[in-house]
C-alpha atoms as an extended CHARMM CRD file, in Angstrom:
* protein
*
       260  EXT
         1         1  UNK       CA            274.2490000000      -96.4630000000       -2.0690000000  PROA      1               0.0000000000
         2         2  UNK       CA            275.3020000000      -98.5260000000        1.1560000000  PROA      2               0.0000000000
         3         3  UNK       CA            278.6150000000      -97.6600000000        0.5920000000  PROA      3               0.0000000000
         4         4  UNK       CA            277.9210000000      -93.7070000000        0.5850000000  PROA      4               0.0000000000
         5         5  UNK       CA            275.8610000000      -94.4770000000        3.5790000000  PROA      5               0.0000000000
         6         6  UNK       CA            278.7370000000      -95.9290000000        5.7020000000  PROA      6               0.0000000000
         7         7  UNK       CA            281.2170000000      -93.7320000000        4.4760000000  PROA      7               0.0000000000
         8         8  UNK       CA            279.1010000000      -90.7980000000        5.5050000000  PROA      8               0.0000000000
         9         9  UNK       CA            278.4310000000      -92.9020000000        8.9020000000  PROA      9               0.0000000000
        10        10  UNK       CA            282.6010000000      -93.3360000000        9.1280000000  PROA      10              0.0000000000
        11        11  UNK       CA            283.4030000000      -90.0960000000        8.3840000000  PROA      11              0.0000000000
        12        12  UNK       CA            280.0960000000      -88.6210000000       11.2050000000  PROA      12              0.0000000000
        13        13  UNK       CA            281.6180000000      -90.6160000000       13.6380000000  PROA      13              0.0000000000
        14        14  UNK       CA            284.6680000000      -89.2860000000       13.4720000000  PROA      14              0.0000000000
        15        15  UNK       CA            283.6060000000      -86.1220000000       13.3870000000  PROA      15              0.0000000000
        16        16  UNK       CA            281.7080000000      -86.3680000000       16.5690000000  PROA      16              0.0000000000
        17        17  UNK       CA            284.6270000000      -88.1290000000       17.7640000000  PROA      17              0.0000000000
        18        18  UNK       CA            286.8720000000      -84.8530000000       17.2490000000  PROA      18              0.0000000000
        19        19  UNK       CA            284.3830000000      -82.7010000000       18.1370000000  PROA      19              0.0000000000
        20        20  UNK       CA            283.7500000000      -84.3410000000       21.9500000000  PROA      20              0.0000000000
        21        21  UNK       CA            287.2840000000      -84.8510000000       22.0610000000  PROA      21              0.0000000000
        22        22  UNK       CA            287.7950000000      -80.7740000000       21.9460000000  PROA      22              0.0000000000
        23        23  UNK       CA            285.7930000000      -80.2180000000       24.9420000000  PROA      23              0.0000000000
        24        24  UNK       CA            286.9300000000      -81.6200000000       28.6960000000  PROA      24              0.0000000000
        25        25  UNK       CA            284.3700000000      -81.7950000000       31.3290000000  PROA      25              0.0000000000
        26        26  UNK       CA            285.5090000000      -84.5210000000       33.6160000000  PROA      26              0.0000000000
        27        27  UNK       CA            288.1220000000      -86.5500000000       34.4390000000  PROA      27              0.0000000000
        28        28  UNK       CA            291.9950000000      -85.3160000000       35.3950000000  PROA      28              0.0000000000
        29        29  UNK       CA            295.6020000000      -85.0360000000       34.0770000000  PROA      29              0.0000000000
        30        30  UNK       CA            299.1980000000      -84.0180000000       35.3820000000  PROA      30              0.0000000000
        31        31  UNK       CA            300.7690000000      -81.4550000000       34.8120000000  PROA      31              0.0000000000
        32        32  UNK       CA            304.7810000000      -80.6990000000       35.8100000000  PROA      32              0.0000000000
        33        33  UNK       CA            307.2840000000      -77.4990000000       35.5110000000  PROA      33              0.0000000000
        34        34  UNK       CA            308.7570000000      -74.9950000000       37.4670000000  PROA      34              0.0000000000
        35        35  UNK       CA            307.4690000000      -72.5960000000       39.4340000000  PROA      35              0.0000000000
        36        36  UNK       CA            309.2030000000      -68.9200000000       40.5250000000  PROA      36              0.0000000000
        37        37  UNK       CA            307.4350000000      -67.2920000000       44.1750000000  PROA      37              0.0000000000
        38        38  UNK       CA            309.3330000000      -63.7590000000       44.7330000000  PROA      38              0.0000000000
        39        39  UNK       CA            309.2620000000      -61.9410000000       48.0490000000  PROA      39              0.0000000000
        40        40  UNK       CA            307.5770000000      -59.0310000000       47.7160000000  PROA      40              0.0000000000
        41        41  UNK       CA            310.3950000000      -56.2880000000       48.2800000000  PROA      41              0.0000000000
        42        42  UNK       CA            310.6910000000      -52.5040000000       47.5440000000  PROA      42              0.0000000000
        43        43  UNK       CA            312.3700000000      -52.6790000000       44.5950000000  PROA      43              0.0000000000
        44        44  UNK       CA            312.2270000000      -54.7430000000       41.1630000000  PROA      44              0.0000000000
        45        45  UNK       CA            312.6380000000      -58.5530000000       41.2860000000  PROA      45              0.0000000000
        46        46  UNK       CA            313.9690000000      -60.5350000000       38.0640000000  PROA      46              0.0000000000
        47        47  UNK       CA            313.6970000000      -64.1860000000       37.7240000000  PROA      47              0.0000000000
        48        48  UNK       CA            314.6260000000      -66.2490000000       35.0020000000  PROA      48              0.0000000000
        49        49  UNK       CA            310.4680000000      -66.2310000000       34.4380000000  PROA      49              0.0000000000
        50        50  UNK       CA            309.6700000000      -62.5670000000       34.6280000000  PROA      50              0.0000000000
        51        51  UNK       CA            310.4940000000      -59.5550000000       36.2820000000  PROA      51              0.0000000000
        52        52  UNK       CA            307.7140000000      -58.4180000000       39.5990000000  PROA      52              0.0000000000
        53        53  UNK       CA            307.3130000000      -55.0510000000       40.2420000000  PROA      53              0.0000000000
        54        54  UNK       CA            308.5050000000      -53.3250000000       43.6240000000  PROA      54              0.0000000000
        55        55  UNK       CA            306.1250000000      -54.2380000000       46.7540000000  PROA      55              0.0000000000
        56        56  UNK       CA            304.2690000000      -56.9640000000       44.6990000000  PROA      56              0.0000000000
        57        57  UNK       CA            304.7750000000      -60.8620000000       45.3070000000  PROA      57              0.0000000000
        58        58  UNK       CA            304.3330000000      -63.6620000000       41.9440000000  PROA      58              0.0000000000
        59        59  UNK       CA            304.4760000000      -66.6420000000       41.3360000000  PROA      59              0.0000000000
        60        60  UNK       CA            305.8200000000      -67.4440000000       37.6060000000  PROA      60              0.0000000000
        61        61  UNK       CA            305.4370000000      -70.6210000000       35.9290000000  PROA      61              0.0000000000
        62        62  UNK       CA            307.8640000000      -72.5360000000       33.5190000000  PROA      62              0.0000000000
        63        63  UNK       CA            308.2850000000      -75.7610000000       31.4060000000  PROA      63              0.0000000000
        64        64  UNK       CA            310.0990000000      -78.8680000000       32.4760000000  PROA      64              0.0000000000
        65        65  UNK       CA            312.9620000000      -77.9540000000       30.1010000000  PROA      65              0.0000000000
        66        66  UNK       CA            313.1330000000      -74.5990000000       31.3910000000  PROA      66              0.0000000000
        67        67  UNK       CA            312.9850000000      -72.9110000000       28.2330000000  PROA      67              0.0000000000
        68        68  UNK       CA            309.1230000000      -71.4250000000       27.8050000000  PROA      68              0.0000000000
        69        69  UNK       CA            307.4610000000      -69.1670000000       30.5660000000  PROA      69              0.0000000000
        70        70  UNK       CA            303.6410000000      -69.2900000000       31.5310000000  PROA      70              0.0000000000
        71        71  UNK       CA            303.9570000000      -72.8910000000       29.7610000000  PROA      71              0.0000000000
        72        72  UNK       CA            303.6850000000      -75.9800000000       31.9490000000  PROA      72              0.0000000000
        73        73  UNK       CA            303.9220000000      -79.9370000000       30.7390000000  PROA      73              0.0000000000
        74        74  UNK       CA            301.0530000000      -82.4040000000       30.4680000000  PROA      74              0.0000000000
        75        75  UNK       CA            301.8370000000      -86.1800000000       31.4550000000  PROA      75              0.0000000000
        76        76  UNK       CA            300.1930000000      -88.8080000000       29.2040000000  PROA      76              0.0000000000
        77        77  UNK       CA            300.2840000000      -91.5750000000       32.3880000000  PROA      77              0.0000000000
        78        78  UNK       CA            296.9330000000      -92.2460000000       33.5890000000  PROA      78              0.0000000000
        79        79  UNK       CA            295.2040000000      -91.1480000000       30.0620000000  PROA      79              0.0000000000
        80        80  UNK       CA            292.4520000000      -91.3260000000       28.6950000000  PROA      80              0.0000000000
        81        81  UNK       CA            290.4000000000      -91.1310000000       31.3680000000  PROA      81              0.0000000000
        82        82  UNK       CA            286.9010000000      -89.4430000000       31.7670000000  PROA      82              0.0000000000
        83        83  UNK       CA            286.5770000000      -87.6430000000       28.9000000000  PROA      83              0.0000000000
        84        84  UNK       CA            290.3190000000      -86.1110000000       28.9630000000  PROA      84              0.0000000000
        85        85  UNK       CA            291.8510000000      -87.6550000000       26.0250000000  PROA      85              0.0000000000
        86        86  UNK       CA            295.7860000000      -88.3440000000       26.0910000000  PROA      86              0.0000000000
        87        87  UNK       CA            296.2430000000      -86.1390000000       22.9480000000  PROA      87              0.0000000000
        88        88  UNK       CA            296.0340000000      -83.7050000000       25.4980000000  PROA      88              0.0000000000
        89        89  UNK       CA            299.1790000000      -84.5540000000       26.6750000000  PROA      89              0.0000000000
        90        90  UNK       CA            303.4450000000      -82.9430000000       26.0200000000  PROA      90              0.0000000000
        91        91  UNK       CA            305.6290000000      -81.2510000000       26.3040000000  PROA      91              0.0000000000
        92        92  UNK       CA            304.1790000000      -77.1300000000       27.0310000000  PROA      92              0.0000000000
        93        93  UNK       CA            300.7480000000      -78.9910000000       26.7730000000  PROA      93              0.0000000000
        94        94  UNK       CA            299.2190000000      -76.0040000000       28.7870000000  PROA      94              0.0000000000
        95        95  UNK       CA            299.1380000000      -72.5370000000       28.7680000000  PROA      95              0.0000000000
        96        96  UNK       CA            299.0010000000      -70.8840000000       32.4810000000  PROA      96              0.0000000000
        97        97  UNK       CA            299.1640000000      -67.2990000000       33.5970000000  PROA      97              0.0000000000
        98        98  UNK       CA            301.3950000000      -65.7340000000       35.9420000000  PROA      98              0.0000000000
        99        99  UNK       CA            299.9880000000      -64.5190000000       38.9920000000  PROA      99              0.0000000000
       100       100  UNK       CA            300.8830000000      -60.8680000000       40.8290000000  PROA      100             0.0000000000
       101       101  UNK       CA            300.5190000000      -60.2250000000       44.7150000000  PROA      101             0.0000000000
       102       102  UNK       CA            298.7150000000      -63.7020000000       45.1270000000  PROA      102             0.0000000000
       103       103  UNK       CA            298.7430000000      -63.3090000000       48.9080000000  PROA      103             0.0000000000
       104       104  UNK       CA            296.2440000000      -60.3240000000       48.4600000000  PROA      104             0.0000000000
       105       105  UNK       CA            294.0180000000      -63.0990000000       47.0270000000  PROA      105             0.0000000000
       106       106  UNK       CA            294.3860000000      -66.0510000000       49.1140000000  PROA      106             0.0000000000
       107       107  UNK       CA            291.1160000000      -66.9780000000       51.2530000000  PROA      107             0.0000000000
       108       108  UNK       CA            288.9230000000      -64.5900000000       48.6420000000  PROA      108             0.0000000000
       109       109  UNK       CA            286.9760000000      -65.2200000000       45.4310000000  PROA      109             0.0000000000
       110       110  UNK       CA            289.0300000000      -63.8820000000       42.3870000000  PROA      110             0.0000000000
       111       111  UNK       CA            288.2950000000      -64.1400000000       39.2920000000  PROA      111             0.0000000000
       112       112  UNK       CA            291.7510000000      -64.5710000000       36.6790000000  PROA      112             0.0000000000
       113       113  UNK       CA            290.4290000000      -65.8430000000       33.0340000000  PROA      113             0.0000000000
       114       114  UNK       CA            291.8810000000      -68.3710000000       30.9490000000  PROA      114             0.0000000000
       115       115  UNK       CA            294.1010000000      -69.1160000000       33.9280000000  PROA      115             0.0000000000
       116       116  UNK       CA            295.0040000000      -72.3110000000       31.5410000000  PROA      116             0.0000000000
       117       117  UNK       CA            294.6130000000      -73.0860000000       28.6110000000  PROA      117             0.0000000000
       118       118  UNK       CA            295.5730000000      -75.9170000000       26.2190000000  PROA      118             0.0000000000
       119       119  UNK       CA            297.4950000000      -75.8020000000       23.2640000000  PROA      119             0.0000000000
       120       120  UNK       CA            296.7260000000      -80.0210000000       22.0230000000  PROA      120             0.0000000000
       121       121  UNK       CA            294.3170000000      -82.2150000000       20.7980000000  PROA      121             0.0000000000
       122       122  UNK       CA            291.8330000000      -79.3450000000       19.5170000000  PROA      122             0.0000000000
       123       123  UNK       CA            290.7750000000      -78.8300000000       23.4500000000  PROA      123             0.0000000000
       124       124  UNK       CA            288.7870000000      -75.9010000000       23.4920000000  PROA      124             0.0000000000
       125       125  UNK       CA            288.4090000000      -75.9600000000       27.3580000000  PROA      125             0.0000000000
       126       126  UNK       CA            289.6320000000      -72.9780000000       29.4920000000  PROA      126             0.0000000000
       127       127  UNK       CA            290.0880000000      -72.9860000000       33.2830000000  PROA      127             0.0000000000
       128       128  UNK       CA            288.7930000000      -69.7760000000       34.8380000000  PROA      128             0.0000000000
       129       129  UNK       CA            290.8620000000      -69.5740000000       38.5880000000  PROA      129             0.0000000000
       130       130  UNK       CA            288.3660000000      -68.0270000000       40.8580000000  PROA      130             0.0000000000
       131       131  UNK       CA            289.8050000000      -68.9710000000       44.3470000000  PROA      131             0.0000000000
       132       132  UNK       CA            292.9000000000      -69.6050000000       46.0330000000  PROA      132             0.0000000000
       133       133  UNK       CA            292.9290000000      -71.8760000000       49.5590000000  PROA      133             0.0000000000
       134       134  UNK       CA            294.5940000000      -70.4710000000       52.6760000000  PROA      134             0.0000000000
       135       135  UNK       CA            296.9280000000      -72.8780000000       54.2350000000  PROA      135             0.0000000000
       136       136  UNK       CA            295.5430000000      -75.2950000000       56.6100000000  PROA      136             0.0000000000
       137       137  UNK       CA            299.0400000000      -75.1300000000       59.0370000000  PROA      137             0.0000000000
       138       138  UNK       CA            299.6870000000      -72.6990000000       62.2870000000  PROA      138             0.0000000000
       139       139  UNK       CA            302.5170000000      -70.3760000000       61.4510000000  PROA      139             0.0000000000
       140       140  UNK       CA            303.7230000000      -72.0620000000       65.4830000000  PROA      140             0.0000000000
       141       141  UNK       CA            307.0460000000      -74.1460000000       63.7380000000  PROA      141             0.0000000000
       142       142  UNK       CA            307.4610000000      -71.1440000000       61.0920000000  PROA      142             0.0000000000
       143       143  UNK       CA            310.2530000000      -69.6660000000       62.8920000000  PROA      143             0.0000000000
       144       144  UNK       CA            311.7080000000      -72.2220000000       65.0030000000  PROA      144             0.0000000000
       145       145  UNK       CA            315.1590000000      -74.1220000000       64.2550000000  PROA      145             0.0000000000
       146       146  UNK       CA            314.6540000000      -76.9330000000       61.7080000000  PROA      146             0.0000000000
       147       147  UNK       CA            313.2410000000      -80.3790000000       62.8610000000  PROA      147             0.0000000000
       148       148  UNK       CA            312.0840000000      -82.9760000000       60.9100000000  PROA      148             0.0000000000
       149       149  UNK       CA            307.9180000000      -83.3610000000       61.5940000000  PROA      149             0.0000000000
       150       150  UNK       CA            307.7970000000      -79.4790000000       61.6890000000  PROA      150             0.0000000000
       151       151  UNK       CA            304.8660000000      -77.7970000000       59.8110000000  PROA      151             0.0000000000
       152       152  UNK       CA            304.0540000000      -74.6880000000       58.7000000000  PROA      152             0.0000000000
       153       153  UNK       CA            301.4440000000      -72.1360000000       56.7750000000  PROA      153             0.0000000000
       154       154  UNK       CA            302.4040000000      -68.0890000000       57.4610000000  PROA      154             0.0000000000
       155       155  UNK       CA            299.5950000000      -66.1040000000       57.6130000000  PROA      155             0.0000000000
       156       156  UNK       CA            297.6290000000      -64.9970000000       54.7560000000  PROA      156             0.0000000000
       157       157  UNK       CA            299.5520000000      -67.7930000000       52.5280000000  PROA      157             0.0000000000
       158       158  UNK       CA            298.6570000000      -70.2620000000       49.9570000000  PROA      158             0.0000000000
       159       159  UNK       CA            301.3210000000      -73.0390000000       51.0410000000  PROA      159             0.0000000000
       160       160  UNK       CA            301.7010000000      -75.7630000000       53.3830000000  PROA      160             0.0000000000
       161       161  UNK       CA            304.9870000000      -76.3460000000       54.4940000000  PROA      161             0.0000000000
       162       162  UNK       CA            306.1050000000      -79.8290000000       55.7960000000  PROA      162             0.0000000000
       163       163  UNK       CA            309.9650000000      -80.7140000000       56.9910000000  PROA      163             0.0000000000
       164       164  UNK       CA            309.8940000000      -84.5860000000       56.1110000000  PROA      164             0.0000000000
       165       165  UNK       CA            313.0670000000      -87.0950000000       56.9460000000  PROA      165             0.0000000000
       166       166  UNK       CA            315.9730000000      -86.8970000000       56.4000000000  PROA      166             0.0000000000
       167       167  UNK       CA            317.1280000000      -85.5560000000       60.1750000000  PROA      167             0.0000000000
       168       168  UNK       CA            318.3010000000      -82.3090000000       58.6650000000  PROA      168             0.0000000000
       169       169  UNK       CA            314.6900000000      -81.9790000000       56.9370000000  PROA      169             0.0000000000
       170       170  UNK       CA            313.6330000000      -82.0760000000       53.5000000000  PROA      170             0.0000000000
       171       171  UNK       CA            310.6080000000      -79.3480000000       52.8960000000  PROA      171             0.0000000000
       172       172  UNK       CA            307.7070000000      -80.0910000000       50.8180000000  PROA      172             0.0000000000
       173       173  UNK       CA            305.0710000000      -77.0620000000       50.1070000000  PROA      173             0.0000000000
       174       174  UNK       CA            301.6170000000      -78.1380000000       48.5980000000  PROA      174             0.0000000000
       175       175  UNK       CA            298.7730000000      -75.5940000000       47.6560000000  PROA      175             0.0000000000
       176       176  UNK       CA            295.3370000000      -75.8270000000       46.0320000000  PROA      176             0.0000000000
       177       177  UNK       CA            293.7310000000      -73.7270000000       43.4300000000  PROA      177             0.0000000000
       178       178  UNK       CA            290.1030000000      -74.0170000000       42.4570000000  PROA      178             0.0000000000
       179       179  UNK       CA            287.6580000000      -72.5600000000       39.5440000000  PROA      179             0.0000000000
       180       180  UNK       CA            285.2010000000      -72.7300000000       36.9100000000  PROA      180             0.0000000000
       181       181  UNK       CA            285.5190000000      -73.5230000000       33.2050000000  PROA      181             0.0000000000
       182       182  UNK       CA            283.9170000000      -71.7370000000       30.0510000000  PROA      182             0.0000000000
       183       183  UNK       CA            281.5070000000      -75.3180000000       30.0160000000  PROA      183             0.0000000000
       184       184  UNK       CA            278.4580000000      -74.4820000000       32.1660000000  PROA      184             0.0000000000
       185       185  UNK       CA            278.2620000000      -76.3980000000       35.1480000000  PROA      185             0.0000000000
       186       186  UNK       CA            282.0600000000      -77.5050000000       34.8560000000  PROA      186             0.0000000000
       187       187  UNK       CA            284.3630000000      -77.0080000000       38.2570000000  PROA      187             0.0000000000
       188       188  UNK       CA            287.9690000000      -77.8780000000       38.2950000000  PROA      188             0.0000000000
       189       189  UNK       CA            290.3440000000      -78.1170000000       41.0630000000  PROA      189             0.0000000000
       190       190  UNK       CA            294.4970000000      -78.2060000000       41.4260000000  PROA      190             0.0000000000
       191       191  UNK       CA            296.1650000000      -79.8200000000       43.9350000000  PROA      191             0.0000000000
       192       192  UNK       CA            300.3350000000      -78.7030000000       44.0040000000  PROA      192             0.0000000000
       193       193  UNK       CA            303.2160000000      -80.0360000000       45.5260000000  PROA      193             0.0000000000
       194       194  UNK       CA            306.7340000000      -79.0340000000       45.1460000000  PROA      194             0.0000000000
       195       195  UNK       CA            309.7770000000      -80.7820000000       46.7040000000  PROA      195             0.0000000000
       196       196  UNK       CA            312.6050000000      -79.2210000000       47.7940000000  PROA      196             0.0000000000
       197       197  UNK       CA            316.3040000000      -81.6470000000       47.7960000000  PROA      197             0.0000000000
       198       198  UNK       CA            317.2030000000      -83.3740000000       50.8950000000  PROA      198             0.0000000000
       199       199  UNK       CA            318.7870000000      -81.2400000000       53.6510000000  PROA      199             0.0000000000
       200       200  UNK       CA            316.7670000000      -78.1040000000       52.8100000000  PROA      200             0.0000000000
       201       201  UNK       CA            313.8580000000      -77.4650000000       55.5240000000  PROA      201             0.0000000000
       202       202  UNK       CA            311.3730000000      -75.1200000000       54.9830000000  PROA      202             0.0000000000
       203       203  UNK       CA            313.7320000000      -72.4230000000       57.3150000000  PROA      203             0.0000000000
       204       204  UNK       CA            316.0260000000      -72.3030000000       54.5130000000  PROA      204             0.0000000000
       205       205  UNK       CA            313.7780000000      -71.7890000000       51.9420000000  PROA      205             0.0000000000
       206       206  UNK       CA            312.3510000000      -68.8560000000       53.4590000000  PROA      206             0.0000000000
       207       207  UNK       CA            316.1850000000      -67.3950000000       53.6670000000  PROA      207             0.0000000000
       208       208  UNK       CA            316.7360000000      -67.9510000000       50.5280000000  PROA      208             0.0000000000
       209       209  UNK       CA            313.0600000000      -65.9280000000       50.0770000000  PROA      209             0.0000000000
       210       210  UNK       CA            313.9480000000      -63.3340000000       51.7350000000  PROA      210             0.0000000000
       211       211  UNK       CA            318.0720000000      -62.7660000000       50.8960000000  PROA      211             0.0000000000
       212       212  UNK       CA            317.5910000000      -63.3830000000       46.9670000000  PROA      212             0.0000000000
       213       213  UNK       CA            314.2690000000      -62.1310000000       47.1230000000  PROA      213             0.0000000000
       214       214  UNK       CA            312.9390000000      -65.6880000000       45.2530000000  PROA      214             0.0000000000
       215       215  UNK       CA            313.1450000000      -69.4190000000       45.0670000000  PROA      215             0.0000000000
       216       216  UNK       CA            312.6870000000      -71.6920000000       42.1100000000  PROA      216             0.0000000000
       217       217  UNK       CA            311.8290000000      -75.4760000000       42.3860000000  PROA      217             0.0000000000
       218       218  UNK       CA            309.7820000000      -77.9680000000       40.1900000000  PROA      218             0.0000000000
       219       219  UNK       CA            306.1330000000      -78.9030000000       40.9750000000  PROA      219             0.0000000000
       220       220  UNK       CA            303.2460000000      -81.3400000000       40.0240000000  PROA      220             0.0000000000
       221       221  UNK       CA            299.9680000000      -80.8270000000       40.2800000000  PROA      221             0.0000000000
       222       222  UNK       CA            296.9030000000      -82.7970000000       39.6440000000  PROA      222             0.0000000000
       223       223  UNK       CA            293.8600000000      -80.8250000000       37.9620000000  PROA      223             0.0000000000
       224       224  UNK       CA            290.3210000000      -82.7660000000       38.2360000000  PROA      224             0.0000000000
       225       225  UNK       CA            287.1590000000      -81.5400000000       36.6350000000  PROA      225             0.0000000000
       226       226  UNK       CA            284.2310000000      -82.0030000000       38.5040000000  PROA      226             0.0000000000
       227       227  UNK       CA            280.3340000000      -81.2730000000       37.9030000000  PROA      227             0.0000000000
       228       228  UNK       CA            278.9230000000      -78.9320000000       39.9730000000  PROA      228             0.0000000000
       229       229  UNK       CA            276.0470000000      -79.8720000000       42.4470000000  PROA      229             0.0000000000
       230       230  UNK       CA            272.7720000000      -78.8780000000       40.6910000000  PROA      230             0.0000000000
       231       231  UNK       CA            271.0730000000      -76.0280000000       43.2520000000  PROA      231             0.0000000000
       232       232  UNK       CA            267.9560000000      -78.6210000000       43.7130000000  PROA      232             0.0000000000
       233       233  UNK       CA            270.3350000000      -81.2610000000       44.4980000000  PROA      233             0.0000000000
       234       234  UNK       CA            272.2850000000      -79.5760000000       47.0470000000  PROA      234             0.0000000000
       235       235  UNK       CA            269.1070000000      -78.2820000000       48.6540000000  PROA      235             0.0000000000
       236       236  UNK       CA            267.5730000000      -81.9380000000       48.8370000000  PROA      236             0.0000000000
       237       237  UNK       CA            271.1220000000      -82.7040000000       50.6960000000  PROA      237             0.0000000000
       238       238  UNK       CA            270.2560000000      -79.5390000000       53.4250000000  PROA      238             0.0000000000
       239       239  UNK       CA            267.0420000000      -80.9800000000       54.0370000000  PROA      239             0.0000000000
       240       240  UNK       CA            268.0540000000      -84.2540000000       54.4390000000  PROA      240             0.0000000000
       241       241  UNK       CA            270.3060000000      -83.4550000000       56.6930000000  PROA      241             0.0000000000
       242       242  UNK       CA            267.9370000000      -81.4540000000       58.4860000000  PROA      242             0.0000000000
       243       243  UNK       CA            265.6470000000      -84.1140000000       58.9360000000  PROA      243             0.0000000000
       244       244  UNK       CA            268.3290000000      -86.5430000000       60.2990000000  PROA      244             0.0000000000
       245       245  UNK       CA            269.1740000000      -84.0910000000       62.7130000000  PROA      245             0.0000000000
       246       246  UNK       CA            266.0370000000      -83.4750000000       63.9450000000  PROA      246             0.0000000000
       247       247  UNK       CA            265.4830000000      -86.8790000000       64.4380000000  PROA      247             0.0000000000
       248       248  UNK       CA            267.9100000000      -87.0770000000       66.3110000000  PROA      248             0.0000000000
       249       249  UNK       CA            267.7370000000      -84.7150000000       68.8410000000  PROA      249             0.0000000000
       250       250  UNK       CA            264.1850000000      -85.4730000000       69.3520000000  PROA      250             0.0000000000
       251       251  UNK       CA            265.1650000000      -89.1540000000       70.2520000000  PROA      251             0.0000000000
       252       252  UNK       CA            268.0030000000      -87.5000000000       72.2350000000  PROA      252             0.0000000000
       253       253  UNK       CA            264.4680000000      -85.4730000000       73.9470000000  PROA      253             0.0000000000
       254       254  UNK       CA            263.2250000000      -88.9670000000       74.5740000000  PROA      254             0.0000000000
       255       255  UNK       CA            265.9640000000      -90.7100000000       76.1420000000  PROA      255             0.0000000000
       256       256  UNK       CA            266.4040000000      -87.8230000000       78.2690000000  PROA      256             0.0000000000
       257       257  UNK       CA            263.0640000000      -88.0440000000       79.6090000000  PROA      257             0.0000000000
       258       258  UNK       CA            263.6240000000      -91.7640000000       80.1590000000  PROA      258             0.0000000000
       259       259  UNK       CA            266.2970000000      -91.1900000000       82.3310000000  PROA      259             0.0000000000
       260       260  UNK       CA            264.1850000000      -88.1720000000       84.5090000000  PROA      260             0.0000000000
């Protein structure tokens, strides 16, 4: 009878076990590939990822090996961790969608669907991408000849473009995505980089943009999952802050009168 008891107790556990394991709600992972961003031109642009339609800008994704669109890689380093498990983790561990005239989207809330998706370790999670960050640079250095220390972000983009050393520049682009998941309460957020090879500033990316109407380079990104503030906490935090700020300008009031 003991027995039956600890085998059911075994096999519970590991039931639960599987069962947790297929639902993410914090913690982060890596993720690695290739991404395509077209220039959005008058007429058809193919990529090895995908063909955009005339007058619309995308940005494709690809796996490390080059051989599986809207499929991106899933690094085991830094696993388990939270309650991301690294089963998670390989080769076209993620599914993630291609996106169409992203610049009409930057800065706005959007709403794109099982943006990712994961394809092991029974996760069940989905990543809903509901907003799209500006980028934080003037579009000053955009046009100027290529220095090293140069930055740039052209209006209405998504990227952040830095010309690191060596002298002749070596460009780096980073970009942030941000959303909800289908697990109430669940917020995620993606933070991209992509490095160009040495000798290629950020002014010859964008004329290789514009004369073969796209570039292709690999990228990493980091994806954390985050709880969202509960409303009563984040109103606590506005009063609180209200009160501190009263308090101080009303010792400000004091000191003032001090000094009259």
């Amino acid at each position: 009878m003991n027995l039956k008891i600890f085998g059911a107790a075994v096999l519970f556990a590991g039931f639960a076990q599987s069962s947790f394991g297929a639902i993410i709600s914090n913690g982060f992972f890596d993720i690695s590939g290739t991404v395509f961003i077209t220039n959005p031109e008058s007429t058809l642009v193919s990529t090895p990822a995908g063909n955009c339609p005339a007058n619309r800008s995308c940005v494709y994704w690809q796996d490390g090996a080059g051989t599986h669109n809207e499929e991106v890689d899933i690094s085991a380093a830094g696993l388990p961790n939270g309650n991301i498990p690294t089963s998670i983790a390989g080769n076209d561990g993620a599914n993630m969608l291609d996106l169409l005239s992203p610049p009409d989207l930057v800065g706005s809330t959007i709403n794109v669907p099982d943006f990712m998706t994961f394809n092991n370790g029974g996760i069940t999670t989905t990543l809903t991408l509901t907003y799209i960050a500006l980028g934080i640079y003037s579009s000053t250095d955009c046009g100027l000849t290529a220095a090293v220390g140069q930055t740039c972000s052209e209006p209405g983009s998504m990227f952040n473009w830095v010309n690191n050393p060596p002298p002749s520049g070596q460009a780096t682009a980073t970009w942030v995505f941000e959303g909800t998941t289908n697990t109430p309460g669940v917020l995620w957020i993606g933070n991209f980089t992509s490095q160009f090879p040495a000798n290629t500033p950020f002014q010859t990316v964008f004329s290789e943009l514009s004369n073969g109407g796209y570039v292709e380079n690999t990228f990493s990104g980091t994806i954390t999952l985050i709880q969202a503030p509960e409303p009563g906490t984040i109103g606590l935090l506005a009063i609180g802050a209200g009160l501190v700020a009263t308090r101080f300008l009303l010792r400000k009031r004091r000191s003032q009168k001090r000094i009259l």
